[in-house]
Every structure is written in C-alpha cells, then in structure tokens.
N, C-alpha and C positions, 0 to 999 in steps of 0.2 A: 467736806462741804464744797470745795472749792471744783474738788473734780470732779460733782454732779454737775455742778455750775458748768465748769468746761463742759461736759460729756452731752448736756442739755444745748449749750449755745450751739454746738457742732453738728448734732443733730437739726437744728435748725434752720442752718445755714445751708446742711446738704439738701432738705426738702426744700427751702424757700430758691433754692438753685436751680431746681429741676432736676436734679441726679438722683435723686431715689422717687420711685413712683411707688405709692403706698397702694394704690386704686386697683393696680391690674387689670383695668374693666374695658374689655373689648366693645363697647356700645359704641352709638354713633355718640361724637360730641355735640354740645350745643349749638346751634346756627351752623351743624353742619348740610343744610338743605343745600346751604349756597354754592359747596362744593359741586351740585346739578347746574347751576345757573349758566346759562347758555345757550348754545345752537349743537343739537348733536346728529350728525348725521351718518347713515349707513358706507362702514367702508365697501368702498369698489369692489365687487365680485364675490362678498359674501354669501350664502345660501342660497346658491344659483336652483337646489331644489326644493328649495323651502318655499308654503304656499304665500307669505307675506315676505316682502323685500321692500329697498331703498324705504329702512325708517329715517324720520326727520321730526325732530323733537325740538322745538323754541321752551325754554323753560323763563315762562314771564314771573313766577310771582314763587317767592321761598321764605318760607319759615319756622324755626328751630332744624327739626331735619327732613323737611319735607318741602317739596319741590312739584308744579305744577306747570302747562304751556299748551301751547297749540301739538297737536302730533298730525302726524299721516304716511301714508305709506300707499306702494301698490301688491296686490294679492291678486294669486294668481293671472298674473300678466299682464290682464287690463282691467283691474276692479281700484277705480280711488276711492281711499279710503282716507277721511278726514273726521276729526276730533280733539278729545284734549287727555292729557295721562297725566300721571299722579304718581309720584315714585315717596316713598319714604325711606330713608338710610337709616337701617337698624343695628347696624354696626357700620363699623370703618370701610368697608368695605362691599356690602351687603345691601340691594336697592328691594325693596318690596313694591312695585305698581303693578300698573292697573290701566286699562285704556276704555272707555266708551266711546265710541265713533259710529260713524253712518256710510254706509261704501256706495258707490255709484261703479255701474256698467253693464256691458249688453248682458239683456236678459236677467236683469235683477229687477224684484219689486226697486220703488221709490225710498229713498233710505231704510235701504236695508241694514238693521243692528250690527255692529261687532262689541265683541267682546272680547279681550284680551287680559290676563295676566298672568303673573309670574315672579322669580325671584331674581335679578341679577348683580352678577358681581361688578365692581367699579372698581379701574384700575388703572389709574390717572387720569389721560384725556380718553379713554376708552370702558365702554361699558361691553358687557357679554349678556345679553337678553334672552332668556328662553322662555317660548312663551306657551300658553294653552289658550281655548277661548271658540268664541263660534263669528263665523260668518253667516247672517242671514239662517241662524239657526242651527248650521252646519260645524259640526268639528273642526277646529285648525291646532297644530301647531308647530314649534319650528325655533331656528334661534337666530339669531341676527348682531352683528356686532355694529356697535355704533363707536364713531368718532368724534372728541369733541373739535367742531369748527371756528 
C-alpha cells in the first residue's frame, strides 16, 4: 500500500511540474492569437520578383488563436493595396489567413478586389507567407516574409 501511495504521489508531482507532458498535441494553444499581436512588416529586399511586396500587418484585435488588423501592401510596383487579414494559428507554428482588400492604381477600375490566402509558418518575430489569390480578378501569387516590428 504504501508504495502505491509513493508511486502515485510521484507521479503527480512529476505532471504537476511540467516534466512529463501527457498531451503530445501539437495544436495552437489557447489565447495563442496573441502571439500575432502587433506591427509586422515586410523584410528589406524580400521577393524583389514577386507580384505583391512590402507587406504591412497591424494586428488590432486577437482571440483564442486568431488574430485580425489593418493590412496592405504594393503589387506590382505601383498598385496600393489596402484592407484587413485574418490569420488563425492552428498549430504552434502554422498561421491559416486570408486577406480582402481593394487596390488602387493607374489603370485599374475603382477598388478593384484582392484576394489573397494562404498557409504560413511563424517563427518567432518572423512569418513566411506564401500566398495565392487574385487581383482585380487576375491570378497572383508569390511569398513574402514579414518582420515582427
């Protein structure tokens, strides 16, 4: 009896410690949206051939594991494009978004649609975003790395 006793308190002591993790489970954690929270912007010189460049993500509002803000970016050299994206962390790792925006510049109809998403990975203050999606109707895609600032 006694050395269930022991055998049970030890066990207990090790999980209430944190040294054994029963779980295994690679998901995002709880309230891990907030790990987006922030200002993320395009490092210097990334996808110099890619049709979207200098992303810029304010992430205003996060909860459980999902993360929303202002976005924008320039495509194709002089098209602004502005909106808002929506990332979900479905593991640790692992961002699921998305972007609806409106782009301005010469020779575009008047807010004309984008559409963008994608799956990317988050790796500390660094995201890797590769994206798919349409401009104005049009095919894009491309990947771009952002910074968090």
């Amino acid at each position: 009896m006694t050395r269930k006793l022991f055998a049970a308190v030890a066990l207990a002591a090790v999980v209430s410690a944190g040294c054994f993790d029963l779980s295994k489970n690679s998901a995002a954690p709880s309230g891990s949206g907030s790990l987006l929270a922030g200002s993320w912007r395009s490092v210097s010189g990334t996808s110099p051939n890619e049709a979207c460049t200098n992303f810029h993500w304010t992430v205003t509002e996060y909860t459980g594991s999902t993360a929303s803000g202002a976005f924008s970016a320039t495509c194709y050299g002089n098209v602004q494009v502005a909106g808002t994206a929506h990332g979900t962390l479905t593991s640790v790792t692992l961002v699921t978004w998305g972007l609806t925006a409106t782009a301005n510049g010469p020779g575009l109809p008047p807010s004309c649609p984008i559409l963008l998403t994608g799956t990317a990975t988050l790796g500390g203050d660094t995201i890797t975003i590769p994206y798919t999606g349409t401009i104005c109707g049009a095919p894009v895609s491309g990947t771009e790395i952002m910074k968090k600032s």
